[in-house]
N, C-alpha and C positions, 0 to 999 in steps of 0.2 A: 371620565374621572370616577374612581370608587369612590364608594358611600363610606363615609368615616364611623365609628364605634357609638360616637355621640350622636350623631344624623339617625342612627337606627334607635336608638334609646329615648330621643326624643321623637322619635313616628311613634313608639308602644304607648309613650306616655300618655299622646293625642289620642288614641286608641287608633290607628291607620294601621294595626295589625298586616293586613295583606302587601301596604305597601314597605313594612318593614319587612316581610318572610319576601319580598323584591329583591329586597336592596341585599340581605339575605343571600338570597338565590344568585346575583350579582356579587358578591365577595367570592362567592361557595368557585363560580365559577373561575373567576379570575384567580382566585388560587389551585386549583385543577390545571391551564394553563400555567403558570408560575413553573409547577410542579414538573410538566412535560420540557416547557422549555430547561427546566434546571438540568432533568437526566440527558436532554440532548447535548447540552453544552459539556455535561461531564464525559461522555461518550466522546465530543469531539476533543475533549484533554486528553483522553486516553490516549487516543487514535495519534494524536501529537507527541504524546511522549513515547507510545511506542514506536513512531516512525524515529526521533532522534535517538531512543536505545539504540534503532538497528543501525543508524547512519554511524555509530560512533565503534562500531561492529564491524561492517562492513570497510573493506581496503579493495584500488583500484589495485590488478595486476594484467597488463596489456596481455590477453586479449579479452579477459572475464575480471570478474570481481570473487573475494573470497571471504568470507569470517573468520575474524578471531577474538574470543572469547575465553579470557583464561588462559591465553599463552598455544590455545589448540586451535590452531587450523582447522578449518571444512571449506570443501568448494569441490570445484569451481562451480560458480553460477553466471547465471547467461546474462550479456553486458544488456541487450535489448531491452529483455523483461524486465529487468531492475531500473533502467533507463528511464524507459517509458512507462513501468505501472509500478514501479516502487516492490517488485516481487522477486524473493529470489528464488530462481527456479536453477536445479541442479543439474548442471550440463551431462549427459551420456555419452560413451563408449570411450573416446581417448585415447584410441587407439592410433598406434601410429603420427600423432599429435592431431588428432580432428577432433572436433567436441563437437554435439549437436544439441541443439535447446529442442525439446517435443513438444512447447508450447509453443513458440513463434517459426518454427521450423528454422531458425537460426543455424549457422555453419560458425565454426571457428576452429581456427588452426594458429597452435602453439609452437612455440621456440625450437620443439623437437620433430617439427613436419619437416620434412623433406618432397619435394617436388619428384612426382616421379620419373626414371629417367626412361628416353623411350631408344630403343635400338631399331634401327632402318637396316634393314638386310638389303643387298643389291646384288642382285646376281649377277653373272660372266656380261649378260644382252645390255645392260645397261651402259648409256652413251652417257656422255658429258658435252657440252657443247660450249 
């Protein structure tokens, strides 16, 4: 329990000087403390509201996720990383409909992938049975 304002004012008055710069020394601290725990807890408000900005940001679109802010699209970003660490990391290349995440080494392929077709050539020696 800390030493109350009166607890200290009646040590000087006894003259216990040293065990009032104590008791003292005992407030000085626990307000030091106070002070760390306060900016940690504001850190973690932050941390909280900027994760529900982004959640309110962010929209699922099979097979990634995208932002919209303002009416303007950005994306795509990789469904993994956002998944599992709450990060959006912005899918590469696209081509052909494959996207690849460089962080989790992630694959993903869109609505406009096509499977490629494969052609078997058979020459005249070829049997059938």
């Amino acid at each position: 329990m800390l030493p109350s304002y009166k607890d200290i004012v009646d040590l000087i008055k006894k003259g216990s000087t040293i065990e009032a710069q104590e008791k003292i020394m005992e407030l000085r601290e626990a307000a030091i403390q106070l002070q760390e725990e306060n900016l940690e807890l504001r850190q973690q408000a932050k941390a909280l509201e900027e994760q529900i900005a982004l959640r309110a940001k962010v929209t699922w679109e099979k097979p990634y996720y995208w932002t919209d802010e303002n009416g303007k699209r950005d994306g795509p970003y990789c469904q993994t990383c956002y998944d599992k660490d709450g990060k959006l990391i912005r899918l590469q290349d696209g081509k052909e409909g494959i996207w690849r995440c460089k962080v989790c080494s992630g694959v993903f392929f869109d609505s406009t992938y096509r499977d490629p077709e494969v052609h078997i050539e058979r020459s005249n020696n070829d049997r059938r049975i």
